[in-house]
C-alpha positions in Angstrom: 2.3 15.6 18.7 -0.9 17.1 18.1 -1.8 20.5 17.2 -4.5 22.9 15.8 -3.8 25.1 12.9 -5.5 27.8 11.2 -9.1 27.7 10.5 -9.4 24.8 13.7 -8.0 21.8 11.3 -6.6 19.3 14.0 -3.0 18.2 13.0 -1.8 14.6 14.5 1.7 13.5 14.0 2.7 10.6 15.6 6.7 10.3 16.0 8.8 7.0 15.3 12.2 5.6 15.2 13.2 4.2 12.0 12.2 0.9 11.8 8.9 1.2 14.1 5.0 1.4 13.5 2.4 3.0 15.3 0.7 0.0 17.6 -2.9 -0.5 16.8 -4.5 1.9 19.4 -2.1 5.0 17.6 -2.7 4.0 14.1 -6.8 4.1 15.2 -6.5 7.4 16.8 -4.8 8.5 13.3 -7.5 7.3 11.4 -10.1 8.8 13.6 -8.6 12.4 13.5 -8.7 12.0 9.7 -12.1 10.7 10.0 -12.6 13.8 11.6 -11.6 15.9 8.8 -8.1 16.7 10.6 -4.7 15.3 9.2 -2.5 12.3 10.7 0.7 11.1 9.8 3.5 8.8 11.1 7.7 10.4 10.7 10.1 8.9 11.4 12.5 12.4 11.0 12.9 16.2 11.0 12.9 16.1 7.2 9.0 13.8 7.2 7.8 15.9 10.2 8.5 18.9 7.8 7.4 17.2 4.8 4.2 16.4 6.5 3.3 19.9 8.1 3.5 20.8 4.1 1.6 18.3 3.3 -1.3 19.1 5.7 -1.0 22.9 4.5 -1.9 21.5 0.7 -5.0 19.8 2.6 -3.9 16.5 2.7 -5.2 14.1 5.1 -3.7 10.6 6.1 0.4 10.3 5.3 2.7 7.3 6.5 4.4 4.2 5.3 4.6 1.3 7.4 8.3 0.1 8.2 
């Protein structure tokens, strides 16, 4: 998912079943929206997609734990 909140911050969310990683081109397009001053994370759940979207609002930038 990617979106653009307030203020033009770019917001990329990259959606996984339990168990999976991002392959290497989505975990480099994750690093390059941080890069680019937006934030990127990896959930694996309604619960991290929420935490995240906090997250990002507190100006964080780069969020996810490889399975």
């Amino acid at each position: 998912m990617i979106g653009v909140v307030r203020g033009g911050r770019v917001i990329a969310i990259e959606v996984k079943r339990p168990g999976e990683n991002p392959t290497p081109q989505q975990r480099a397009w994750l690093i390059a929206c941080y890069r680019w001053g937006g934030f990127a994370a990896v959930v694996r759940s309604v619960d991290d997609a929420m935490a995240a979207l906090a997250a990002s609002e507190r100006g964080a930038g780069l969020e996810w734990n490889e399975q």
